[in-house]
N, C-alpha and C positions, 0 to 999 in steps of 0.2 A: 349199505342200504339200511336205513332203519323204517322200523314201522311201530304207527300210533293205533294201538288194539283197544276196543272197551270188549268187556267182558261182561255176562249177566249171570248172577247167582242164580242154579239151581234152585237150594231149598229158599230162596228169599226171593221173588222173582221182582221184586222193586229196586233191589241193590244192584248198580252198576258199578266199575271200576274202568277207568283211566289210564294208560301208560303208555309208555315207549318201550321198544328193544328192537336186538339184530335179528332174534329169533322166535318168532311168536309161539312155535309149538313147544319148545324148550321153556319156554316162560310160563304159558298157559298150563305145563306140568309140575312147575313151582308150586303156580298159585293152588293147583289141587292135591300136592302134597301138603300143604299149609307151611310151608318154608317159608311165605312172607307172612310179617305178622300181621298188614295193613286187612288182608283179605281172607287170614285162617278162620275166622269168626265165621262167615258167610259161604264157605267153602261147600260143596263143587261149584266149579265153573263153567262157563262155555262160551267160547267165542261168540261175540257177535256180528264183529267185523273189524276188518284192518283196515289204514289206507299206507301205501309205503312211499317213502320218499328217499331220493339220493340226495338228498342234502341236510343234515342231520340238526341244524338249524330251525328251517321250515318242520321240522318234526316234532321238535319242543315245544315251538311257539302257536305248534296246529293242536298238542296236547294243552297247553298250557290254557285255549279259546275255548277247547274243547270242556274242561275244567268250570269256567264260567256261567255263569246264568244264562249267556242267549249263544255260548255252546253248547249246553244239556241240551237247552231246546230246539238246535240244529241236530245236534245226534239224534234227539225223539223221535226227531219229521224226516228226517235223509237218509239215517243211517243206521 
């Protein structure tokens, strides 16, 4: 199973972040260790929501929209 998580900085609250993985709690404690360097800068995080998919495919290419100008502004409105 993978899942496609954004995440909302705490001290930033306009910065979002984007990804995949198998394990979102496990990752979500990455990104507030500052272990990745994409999002140590902005650091704590918090979920904002997952969607998970078994086909790990569909999971890149729903991150990959999500990524995009009229994905940001599906994630704004939906999610």
């Amino acid at each position: 199973m993978k899942y496609v998580y954004i995440l909302r900085s705490i001290s930033c609250a306009d910065r979002y972040y984007t990804g995949v993985t198998s394990d979102v709690e496990s990752r979500l404690a990455k990104h507030n260790a500052k272990a990745v360097s994409h999002t140590s800068k902005y650091a704590p995080w918090e979920l904002k929501t997952y969607v998970a998919f078994s086909d790990e495919d569909q999971a890149f290419a729903f991150e990959k929209y999500l990524k995009s100008g009229s994905g940001r502004a599906f994630a704004k409105k939906h999610l």
